[in-house]
C-alpha positions in Angstrom: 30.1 3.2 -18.1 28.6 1.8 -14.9 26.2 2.6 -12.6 26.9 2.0 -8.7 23.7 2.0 -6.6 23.3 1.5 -3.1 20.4 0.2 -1.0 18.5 -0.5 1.9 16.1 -3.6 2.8 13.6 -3.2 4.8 12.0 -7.0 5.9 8.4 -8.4 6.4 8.9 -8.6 9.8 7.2 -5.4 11.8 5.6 -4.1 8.5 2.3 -6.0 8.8 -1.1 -4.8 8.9 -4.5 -6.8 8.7 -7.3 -5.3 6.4 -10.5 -6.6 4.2 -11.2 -6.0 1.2 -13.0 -7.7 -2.2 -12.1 -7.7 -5.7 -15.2 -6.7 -7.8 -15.2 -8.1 -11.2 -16.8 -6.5 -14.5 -19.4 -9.1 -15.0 -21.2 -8.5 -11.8 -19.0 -10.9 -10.0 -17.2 -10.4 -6.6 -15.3 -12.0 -4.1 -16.5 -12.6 -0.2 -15.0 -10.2 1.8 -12.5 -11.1 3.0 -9.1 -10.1 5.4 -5.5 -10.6 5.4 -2.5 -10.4 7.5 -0.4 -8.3 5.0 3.5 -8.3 5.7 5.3 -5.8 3.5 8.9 -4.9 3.0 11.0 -2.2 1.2 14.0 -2.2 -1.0 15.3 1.5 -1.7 18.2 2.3 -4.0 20.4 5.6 -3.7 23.0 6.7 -6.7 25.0 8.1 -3.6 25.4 7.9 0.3 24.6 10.9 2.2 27.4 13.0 4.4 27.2 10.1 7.3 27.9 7.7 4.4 24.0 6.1 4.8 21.7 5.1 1.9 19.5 5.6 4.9 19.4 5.9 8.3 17.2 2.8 9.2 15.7 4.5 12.5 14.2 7.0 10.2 12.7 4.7 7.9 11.4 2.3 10.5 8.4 4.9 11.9 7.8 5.8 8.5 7.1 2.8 7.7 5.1 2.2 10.8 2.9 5.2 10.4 1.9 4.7 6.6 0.7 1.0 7.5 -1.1 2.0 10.6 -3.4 4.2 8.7 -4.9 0.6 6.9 -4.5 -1.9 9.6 -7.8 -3.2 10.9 -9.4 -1.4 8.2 -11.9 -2.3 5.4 -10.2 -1.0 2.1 -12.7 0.1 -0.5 -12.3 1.4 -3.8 -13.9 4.5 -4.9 -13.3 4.0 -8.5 -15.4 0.8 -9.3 -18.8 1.7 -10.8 -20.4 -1.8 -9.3 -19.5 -0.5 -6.0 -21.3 2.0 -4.6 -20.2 4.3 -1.3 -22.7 6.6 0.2 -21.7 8.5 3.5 -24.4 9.0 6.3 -23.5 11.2 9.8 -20.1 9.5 10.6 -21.1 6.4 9.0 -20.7 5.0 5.6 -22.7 2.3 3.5 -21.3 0.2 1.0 -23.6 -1.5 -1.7 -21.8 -4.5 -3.5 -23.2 -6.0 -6.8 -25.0 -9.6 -5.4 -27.4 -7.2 -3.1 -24.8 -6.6 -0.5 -25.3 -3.4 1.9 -23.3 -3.5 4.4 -22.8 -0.3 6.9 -20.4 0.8 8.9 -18.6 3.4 10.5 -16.6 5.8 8.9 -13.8 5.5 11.1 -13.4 1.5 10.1 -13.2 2.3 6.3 -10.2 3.6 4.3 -11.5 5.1 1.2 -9.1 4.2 -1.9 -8.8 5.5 -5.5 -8.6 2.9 -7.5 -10.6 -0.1 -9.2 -10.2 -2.9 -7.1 -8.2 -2.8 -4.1 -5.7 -5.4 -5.0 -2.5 -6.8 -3.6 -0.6 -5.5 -6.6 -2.5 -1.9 -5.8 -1.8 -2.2 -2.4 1.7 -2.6 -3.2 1.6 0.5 -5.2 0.4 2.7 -2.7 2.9 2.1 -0.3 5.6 2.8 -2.5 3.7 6.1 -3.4 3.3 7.2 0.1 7.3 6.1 0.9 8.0 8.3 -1.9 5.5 11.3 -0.8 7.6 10.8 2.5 11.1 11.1 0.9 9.9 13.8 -1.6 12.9 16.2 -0.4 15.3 13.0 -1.2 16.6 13.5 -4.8 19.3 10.5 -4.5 16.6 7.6 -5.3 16.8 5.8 -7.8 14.6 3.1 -7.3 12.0 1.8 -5.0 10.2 -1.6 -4.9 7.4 -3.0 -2.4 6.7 -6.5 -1.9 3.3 -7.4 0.2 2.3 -10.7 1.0 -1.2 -11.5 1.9 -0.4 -15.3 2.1 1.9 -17.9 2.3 4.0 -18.4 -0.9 1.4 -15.3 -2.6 3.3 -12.1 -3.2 2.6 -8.9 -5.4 5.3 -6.2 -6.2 5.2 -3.1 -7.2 8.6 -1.1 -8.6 9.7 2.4 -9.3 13.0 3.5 -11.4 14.1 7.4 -10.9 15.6 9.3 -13.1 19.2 10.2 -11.7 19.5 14.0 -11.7 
């Protein structure tokens, strides 16, 4: 028996966003912060085309797109989860102490707050695809997502999804 699919791409192109961020290592170790011009895309995978005969309908897809990325660019991107990181919040500001005697503060508005570890490429990746999919919640045809983001040149991470087909 075989399984037909079909998809949608969505390229690198308008999906970009710039944010910092540091990976924060266990042994007291961190990166400099640091920022990067992310570029994302989107591969989405239906078991069946809708009544206009569309995986999607890329004008709806586009502004999603647009809006979940908007939400990080120009922001710093720091995890709430690390225990060597600590995040205080003061009035509408917030102050982040990172191992090495780093305090830096900042105002609320200019930090995206993130729960997770480390705010990696590969995590970065990952919540994307989870916010696409919070998005198309109501869309029971997927059957698989995957998000590329590049922070670099020739340095990508990926993050994937399979559905179960109901």
């Amino acid at each position: 028996m075989s399984l037909e699919t079909f998809a949608i791409h969505m390229d690198h192109g308008p999906y970009r966003f710039s944010a910092i961020h540091c990976l924060v290592f266990n042994n007291q170790q961190r990166e400099a912060l640091h920022g990067h011009d992310f570029s994302m895309s989107l591969h989405l995978e239906v078991a069946k085309l809708d009544q206009n005969q569309l995986a999607f309908d890329f004008l709806k897809i586009d502004p999603l797109l647009k809006e979940i990325i908007t939400k990080l660019n120009h922001k710093i991107l720091l995890p709430l989860k690390n225990p060597q990181i600590s995040i205080k919040e003061e009035q509408h500001n917030i102050v982040i102490y990172l191992p090495q005697d780093l305090e830096i503060k900042i105002p609320a508005r200019e930090a995206v707050l993130m729960t997770t570890d480390n705010v990696s490429t590969e995590f970065l990746a990952q919540y994307l695809g989870q916010e696409v999919l919070a998005s198309l919640e109501h869309d029971k045809r997927i059957t698989r997502i995957k998000v590329e983001l590049e922070e670099a040149p020739q340095q990508k991470a990926s993050w994937e999804k399979a559905m179960r087909i109901l």
